[in-house]
KOLFITOR-590931 format. One line per 4 residues: number of its first residue (from 1); their letters; for each residue y negated, x negated, z negated of N, C-alpha, C. Coordinates in steps of 0.02 Angstrom, whole numbers, plus 50000, padded with zeros to 5 digits. Layout:
! residues N
NUM) a) Y:X:Z:Y:X:Z:Y:X:Z; ...
***
This chain:
! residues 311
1) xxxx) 55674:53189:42186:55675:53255:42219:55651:53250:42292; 55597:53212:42311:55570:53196:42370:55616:53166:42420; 55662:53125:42405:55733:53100:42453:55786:53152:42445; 55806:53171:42400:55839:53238:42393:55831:53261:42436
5) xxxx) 55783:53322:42431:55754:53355:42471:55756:53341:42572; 55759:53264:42565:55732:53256:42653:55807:53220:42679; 55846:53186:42620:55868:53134:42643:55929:53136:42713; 55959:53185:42715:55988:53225:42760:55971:53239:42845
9) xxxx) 55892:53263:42812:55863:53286:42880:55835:53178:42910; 55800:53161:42869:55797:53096:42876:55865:53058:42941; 55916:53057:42879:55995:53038:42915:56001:53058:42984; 56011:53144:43008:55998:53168:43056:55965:53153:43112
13) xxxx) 55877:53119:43106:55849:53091:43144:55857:53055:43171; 55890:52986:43101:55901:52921:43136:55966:52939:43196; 56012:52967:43167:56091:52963:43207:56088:52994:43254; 56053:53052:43256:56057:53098:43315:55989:53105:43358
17) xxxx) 56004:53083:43409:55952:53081:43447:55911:53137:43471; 55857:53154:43472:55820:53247:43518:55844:53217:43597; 55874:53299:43605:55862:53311:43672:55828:53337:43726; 55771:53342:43668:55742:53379:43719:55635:53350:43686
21) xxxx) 55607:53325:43725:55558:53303:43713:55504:53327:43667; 55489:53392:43671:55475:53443:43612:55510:53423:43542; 55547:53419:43548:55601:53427:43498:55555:53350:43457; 55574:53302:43501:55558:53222:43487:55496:53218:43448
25) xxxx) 55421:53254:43487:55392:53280:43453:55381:53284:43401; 55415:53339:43377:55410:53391:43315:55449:53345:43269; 55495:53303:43278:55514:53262:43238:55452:53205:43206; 55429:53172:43244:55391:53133:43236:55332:53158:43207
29) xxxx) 55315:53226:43199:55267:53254:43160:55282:53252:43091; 55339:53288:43090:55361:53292:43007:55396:53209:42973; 55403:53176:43007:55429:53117:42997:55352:53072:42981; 55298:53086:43011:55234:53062:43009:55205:53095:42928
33) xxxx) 55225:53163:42924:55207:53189:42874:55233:53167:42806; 55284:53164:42791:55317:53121:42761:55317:53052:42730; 55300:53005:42798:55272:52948:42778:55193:52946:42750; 55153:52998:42768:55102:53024:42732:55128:53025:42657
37) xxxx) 55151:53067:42645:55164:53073:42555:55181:53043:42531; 55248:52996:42571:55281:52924:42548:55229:52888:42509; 55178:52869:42555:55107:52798:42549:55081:52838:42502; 55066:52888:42513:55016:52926:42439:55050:52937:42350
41) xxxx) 55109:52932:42364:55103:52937:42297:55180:52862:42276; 55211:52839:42327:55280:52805:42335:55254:52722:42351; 55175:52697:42378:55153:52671:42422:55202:52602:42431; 55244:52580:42379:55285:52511:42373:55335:52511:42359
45) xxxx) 55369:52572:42374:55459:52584:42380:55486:52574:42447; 55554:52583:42438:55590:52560:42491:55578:52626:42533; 55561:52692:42483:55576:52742:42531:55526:52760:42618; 55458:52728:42577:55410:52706:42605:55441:52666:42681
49) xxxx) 55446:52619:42646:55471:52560:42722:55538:52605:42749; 55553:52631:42724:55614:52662:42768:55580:52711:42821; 55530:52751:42798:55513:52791:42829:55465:52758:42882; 55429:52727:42853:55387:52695:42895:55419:52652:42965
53) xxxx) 55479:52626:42960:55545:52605:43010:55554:52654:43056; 55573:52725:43022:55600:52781:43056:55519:52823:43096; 55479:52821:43090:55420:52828:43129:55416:52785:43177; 55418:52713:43142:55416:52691:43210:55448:52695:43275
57) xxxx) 55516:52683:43256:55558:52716:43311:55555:52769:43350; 55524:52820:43307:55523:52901:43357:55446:52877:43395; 55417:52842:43357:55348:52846:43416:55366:52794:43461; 55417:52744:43473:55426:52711:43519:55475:52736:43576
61) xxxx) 55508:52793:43546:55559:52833:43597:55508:52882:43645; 55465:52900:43602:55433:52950:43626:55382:52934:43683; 55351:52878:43678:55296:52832:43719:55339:52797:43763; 55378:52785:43747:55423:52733:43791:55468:52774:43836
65) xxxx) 55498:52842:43829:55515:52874:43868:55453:52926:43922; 55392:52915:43897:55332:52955:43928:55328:52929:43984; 55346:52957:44071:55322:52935:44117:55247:52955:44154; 55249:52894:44186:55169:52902:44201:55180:52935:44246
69) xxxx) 55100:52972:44257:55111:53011:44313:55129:52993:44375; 55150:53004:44421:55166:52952:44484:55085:52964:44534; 55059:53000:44509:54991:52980:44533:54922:52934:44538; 54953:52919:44454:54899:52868:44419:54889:52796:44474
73) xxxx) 54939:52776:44533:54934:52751:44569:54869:52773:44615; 54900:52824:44651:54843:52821:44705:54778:52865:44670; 54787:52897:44612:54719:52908:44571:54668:52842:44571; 54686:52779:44564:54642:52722:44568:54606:52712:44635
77) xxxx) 54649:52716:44684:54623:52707:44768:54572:52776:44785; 54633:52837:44763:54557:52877:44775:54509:52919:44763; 54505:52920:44660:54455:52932:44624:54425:52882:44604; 54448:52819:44548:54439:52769:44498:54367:52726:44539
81) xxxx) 54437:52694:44592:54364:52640:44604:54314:52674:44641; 54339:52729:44693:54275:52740:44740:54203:52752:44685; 54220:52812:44637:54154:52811:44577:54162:52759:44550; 54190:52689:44546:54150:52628:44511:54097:52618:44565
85) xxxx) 54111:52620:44632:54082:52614:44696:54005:52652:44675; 54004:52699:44651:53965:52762:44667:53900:52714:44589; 53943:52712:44544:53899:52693:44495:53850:52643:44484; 53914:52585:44521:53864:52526:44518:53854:52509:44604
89) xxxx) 53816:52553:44608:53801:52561:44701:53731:52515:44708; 53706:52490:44643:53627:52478:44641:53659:52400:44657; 53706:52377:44596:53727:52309:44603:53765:52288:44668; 53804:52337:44727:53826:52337:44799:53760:52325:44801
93) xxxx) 53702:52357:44811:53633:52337:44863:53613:52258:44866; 53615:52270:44784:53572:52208:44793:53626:52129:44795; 53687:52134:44781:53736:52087:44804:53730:52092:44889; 53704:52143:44929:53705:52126:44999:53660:52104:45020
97) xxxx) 53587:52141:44985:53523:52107:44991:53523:52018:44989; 53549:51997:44933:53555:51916:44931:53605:51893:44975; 53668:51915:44995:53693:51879:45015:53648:51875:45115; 53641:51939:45135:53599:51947:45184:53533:51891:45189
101) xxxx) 53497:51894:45140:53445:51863:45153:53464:51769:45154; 53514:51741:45110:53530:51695:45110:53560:51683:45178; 53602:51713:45229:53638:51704:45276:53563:51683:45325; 53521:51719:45330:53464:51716:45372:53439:51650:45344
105) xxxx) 53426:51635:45297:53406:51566:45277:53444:51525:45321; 53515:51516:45311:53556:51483:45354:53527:51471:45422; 53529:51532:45456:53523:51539:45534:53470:51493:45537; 53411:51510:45505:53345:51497:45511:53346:51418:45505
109) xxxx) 53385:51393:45462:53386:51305:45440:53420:51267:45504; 53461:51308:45534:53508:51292:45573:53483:51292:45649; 53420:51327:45664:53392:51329:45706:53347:51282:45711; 53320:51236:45646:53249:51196:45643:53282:51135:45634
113) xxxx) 53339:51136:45614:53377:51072:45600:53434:51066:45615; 53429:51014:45674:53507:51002:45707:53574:50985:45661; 53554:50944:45618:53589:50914:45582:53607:50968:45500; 53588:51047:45508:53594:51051:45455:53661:51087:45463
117) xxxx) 53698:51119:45506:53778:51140:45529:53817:51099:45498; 53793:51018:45530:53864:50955:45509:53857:50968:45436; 53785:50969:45395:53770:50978:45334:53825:51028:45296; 53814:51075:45323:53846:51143:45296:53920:51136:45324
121) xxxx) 53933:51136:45358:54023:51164:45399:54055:51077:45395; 54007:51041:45384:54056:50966:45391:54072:50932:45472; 54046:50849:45463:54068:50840:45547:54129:50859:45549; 54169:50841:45524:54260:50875:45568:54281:50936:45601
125) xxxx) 54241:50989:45557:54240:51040:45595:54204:51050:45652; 54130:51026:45667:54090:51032:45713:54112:50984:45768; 54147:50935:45750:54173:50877:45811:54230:50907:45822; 54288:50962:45801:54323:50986:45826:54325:51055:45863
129) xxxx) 54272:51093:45844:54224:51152:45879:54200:51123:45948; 54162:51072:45964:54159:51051:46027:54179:51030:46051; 54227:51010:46039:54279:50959:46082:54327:51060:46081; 54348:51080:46073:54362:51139:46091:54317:51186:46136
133) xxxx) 54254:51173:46130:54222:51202:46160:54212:51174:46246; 54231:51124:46248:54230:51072:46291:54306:51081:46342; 54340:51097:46298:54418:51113:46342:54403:51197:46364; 54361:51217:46342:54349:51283:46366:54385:51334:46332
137) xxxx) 54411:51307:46247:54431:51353:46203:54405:51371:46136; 54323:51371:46125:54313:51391:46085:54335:51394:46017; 54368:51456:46010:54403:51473:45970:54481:51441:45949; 54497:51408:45973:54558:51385:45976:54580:51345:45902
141) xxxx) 54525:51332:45851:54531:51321:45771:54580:51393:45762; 54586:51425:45782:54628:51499:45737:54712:51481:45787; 54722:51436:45806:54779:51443:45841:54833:51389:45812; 54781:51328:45783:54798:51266:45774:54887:51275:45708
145) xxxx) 54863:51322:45663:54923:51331:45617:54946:51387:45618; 55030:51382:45588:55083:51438:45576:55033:51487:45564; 55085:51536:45594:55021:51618:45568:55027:51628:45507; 55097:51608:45458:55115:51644:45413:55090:51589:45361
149) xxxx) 55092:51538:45359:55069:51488:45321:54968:51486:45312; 54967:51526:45374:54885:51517:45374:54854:51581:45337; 54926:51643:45357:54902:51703:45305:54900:51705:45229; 54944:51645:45204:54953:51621:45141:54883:51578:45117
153) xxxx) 54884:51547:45157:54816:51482:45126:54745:51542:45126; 54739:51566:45186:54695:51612:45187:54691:51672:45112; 54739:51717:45129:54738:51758:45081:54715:51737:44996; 54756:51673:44993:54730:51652:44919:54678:51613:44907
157) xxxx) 54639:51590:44947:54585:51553:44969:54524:51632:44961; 54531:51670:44991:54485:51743:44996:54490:51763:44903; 54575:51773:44896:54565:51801:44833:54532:51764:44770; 54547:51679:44787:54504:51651:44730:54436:51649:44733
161) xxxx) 54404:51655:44783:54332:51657:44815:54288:51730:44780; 54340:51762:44767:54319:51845:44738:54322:51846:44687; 54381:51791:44651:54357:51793:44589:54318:51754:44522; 54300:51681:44591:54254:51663:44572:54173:51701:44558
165) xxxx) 54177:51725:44620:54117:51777:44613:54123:51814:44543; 54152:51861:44544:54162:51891:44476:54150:51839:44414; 54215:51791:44392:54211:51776:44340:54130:51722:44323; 54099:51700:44382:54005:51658:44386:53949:51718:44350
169) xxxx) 53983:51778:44341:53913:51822:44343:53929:51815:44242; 53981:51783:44219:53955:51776:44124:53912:51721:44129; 53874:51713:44198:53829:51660:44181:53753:51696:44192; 53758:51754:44157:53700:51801:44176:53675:51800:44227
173) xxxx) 53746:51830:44273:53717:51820:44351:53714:51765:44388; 53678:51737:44355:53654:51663:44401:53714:51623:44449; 53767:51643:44433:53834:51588:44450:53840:51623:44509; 53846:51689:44509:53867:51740:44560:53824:51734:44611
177) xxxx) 53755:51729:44587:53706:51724:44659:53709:51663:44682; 53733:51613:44651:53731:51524:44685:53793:51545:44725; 53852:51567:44714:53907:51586:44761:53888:51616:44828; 53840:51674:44823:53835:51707:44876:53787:51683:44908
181) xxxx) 53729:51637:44867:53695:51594:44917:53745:51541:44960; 53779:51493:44942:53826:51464:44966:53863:51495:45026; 53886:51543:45019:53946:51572:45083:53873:51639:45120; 53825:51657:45104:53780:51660:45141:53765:51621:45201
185) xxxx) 53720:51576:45162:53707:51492:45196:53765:51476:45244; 53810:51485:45230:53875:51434:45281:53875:51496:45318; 53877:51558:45322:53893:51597:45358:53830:51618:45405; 53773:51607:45406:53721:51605:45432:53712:51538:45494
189) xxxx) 53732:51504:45450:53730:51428:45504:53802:51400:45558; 53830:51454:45523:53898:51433:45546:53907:51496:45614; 53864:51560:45610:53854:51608:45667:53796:51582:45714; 53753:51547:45682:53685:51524:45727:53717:51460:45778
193) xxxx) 53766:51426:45760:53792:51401:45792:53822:51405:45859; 53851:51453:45833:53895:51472:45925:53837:51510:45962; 53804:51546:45925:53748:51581:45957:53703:51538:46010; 53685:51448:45990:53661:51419:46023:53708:51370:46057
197) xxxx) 53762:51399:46069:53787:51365:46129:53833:51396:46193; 53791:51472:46169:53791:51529:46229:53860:51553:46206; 53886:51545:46145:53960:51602:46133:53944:51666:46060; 53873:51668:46073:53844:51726:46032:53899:51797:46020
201) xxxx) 53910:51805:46085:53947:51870:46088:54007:51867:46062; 54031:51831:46107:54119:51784:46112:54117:51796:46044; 54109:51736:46003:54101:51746:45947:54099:51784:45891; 54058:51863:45907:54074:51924:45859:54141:51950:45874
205) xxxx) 54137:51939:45932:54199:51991:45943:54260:51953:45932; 54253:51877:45914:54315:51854:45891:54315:51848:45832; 54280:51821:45815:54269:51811:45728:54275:51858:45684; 54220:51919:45698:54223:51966:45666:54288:52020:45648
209) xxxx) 54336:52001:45693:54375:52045:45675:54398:52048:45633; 54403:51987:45573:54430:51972:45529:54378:51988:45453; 54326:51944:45509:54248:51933:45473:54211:51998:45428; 54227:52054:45462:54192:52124:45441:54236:52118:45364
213) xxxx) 54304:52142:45368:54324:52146:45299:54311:52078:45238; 54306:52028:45288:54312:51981:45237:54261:51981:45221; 54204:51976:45257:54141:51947:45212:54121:52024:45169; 54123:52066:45183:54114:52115:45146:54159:52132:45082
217) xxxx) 54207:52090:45095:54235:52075:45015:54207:52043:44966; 54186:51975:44990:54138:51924:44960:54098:51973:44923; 54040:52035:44982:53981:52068:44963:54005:52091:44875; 54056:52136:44878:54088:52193:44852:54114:52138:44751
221) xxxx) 54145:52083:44772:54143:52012:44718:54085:51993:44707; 54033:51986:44724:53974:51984:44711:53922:52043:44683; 53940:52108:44707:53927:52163:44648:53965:52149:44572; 54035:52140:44586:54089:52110:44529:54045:52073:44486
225) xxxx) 54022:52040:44504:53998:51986:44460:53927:51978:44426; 53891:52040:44472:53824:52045:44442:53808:52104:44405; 53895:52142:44403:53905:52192:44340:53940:52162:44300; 53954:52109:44288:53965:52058:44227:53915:52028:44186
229) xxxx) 53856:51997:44255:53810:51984:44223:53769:52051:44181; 53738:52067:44223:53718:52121:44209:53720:52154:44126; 53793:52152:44129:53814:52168:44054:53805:52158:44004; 53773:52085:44008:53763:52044:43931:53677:52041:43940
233) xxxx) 53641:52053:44012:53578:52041:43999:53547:52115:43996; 53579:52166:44017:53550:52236:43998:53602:52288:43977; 53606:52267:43882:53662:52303:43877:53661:52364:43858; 53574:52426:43867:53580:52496:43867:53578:52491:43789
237) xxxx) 53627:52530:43762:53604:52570:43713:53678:52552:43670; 53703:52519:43692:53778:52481:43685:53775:52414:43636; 53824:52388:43571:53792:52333:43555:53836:52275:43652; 53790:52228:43633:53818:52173:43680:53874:52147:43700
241) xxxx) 53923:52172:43635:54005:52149:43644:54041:52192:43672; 54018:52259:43667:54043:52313:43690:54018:52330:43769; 53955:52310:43782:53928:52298:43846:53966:52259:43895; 53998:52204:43865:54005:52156:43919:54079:52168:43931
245) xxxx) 54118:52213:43864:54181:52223:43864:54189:52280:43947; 54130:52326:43948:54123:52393:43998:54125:52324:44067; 54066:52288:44073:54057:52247:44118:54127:52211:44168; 54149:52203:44097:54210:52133:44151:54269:52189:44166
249) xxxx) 54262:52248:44120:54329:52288:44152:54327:52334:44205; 54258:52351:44222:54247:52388:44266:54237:52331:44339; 54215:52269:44327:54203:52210:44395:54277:52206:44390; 54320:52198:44349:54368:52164:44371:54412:52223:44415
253) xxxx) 54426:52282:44381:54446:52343:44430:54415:52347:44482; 54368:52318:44517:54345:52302:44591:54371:52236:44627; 54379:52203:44582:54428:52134:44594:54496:52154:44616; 54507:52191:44581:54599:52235:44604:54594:52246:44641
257) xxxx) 54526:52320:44668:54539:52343:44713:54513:52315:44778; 54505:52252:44789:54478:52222:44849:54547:52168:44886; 54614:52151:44827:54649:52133:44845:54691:52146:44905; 54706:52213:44938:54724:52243:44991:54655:52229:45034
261) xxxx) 54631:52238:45039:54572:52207:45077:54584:52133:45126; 54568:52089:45061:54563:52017:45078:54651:52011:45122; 54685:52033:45086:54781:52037:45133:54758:52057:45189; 54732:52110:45213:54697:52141:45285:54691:52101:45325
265) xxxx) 54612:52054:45290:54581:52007:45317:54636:51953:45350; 54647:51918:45280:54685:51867:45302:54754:51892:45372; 54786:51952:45377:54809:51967:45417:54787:51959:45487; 54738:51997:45503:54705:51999:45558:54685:51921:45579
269) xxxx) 54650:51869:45527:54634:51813:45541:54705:51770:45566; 54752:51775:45533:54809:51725:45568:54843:51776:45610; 54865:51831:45631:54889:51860:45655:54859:51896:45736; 54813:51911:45718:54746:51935:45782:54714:51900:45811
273) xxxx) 54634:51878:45763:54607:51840:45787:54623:51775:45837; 54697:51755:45840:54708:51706:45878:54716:51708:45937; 54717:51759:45963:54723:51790:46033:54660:51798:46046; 54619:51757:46071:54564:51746:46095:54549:51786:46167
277) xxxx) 54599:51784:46200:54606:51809:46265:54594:51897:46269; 54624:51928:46206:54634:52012:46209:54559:52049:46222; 54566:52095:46252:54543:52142:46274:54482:52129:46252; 54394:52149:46259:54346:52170:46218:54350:52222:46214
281) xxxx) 54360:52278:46226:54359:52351:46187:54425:52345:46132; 54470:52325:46133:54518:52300:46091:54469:52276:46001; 54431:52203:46035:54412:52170:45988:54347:52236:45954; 54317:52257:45974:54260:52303:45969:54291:52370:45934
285) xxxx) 54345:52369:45960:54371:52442:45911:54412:52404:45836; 54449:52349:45828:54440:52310:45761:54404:52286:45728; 54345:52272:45749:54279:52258:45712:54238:52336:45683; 54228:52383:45728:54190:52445:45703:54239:52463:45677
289) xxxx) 54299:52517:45665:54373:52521:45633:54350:52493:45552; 54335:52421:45553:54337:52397:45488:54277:52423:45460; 54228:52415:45498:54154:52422:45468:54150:52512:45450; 54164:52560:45487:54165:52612:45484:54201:52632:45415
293) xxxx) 54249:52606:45418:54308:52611:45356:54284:52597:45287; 54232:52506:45297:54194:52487:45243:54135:52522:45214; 54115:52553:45246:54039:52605:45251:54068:52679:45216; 54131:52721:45257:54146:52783:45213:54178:52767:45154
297) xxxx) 54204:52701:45133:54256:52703:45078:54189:52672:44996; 54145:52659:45057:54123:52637:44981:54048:52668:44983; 54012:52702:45031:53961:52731:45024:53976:52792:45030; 53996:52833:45064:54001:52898:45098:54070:52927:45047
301) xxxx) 54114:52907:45051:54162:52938:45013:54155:52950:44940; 54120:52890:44894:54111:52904:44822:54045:52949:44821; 54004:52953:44855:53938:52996:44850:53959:53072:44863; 53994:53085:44916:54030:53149:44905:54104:53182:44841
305) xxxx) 54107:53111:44818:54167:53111:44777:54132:53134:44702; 54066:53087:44694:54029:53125:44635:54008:53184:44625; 53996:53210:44698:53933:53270:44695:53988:53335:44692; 54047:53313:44716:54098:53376:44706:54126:53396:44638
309) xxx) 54136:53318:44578:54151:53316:44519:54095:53315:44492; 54025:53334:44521:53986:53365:44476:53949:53445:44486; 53995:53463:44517:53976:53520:44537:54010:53583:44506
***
């Protein structure tokens, strides 16, 4: 009596398609309902697997024809991450705090010890820094390769660097802060450098142009990673598997969203920075530009972004 009864409307479903999404719906309700009674009292007939076939299909028409919103894109750029920004704003501090204080270590080693630059940056680089410095081009390491080949090595060189950061912090942290001690350190000794050989200035305003986004990506992979750690060593009120599950999905959605970033960087580095010669108000308005940009997008914009969605 139970196929009797449906077998028709059943038929109907499969052959004839809804036109209209409602419709699709309402099919898949009573078709759900159905396979309900099927399993309850039928649970190892064919009528069962038949139905259970014919559900599946309507929930795969139905999901599979569901478009996403065309917002859910820039919903990530400019709700999602800025409040990951906003949340784990403690782990931004103190990923800048270390990497900051490590960079000063640098300077500081680099100032008491001649030999600790070749240490850190390698003679090749430092014997080819002065011998550039010596032709009266400084900077002239950013000129040496293809722009487009250097935006490539660069770019994926930045992006694996970010996600090393990230993926070091399942070492309860610890991995993540040896990273940012590391590119601290080199970045400390590697600025104290030109500083003592009177291209202090020169120097920001060439370097940095690139330098602001990039190293503040590093910063931003290094929050990444010490909300990984983080995860497994204070997991709240959460068991630990579920902690660390929140951890790596929320660092790694900062990992995404830093990828347009590091492309930036690497842009400006093979593309800009090599023009050593351009303007200083030029170089000064690409360096603040970035920093300004880095400061509202991840302090100023999610702090007003919370206080409006909590209001």
């Amino acid at each position: 009596m139970f196929v009797k009864q449906n077998s028709r409307k059943w038929e109907t479903y499969e052959k004839e398609p809804a036109t209209h999404p409602d419709e699709m719906a309402e099919r898949f309700i009573e078709i759900t309902d159905d396979l309900a009674y099927a399993k309850t009292f039928y649970s190892k007939s064919k009528t069962t697997a038949y139905l259970n076939g014919l559900a599946s299909k309507l929930h795969q028409s139905l999901y599979t024809n569901k478009k996403e919103k065309n917002s859910r894109f820039t919903a990530f750029w400019k709700t999602e991450l800025p409040l990951i920004f906003y949340t784990y704003r403690k782990q931004l501090f103190y990923s800048f705090i270390f990497f900051m204080v490590f960079a000063i270590i640098g300077a500081f080693s680099a100032a008491k010890d001649d030999s600790f630059v070749r240490l850190i940056m390698g003679d090749a680089y430092v014997d080819m820094t002065n011998a550039n410095i010596d032709k009266g081009d400084p900077f002239g390491v950013y000129k040496n390769q293809d722009p487009f080949m250097m935006f490539i090595m660069i770019a994926f060189n930045n992006i694996k660097v970010s996600c090393f950061a990230f993926l070091l912090g399942i070492l309860c942290s610890v991995g993540t802060v040896v990273l940012l001690m590391y590119n601290g350190i080199m970045l400390g000794s590697f600025q104290y450098y030109f500083f003592s050989k009177g291209l202090g200035l020169a120097s920001v305003l060439v370097i940095w142009i690139h330098g602001t986004l990039e190293i503040a990506a590093i910063i931003f992979s290094g929050a990444a990673g010490l909300i990984l750690g983080n995860s497994i060593l204070f997991p709240k009120t959460y068991s630990r598997l579920i902690s660390l599950q929140r951890g790596a999905k929320d660092g790694l959605k900062i990992i995404v969203g830093l990828v347009p970033i590091f492309i930036v960087a690497a842009t400006l580095e093979s593309f800009v920075t090599r023009h050593t010669a351009m303007p200083s108000w030029l170089s000064f308005f690409i360096l603040l530009g970035s920093l300004l940009f880095i400061i509202w997008y991840v302090i100023i914009y999610p702090h007003q972004l919370y206080k409006k969605q909590s209001a």
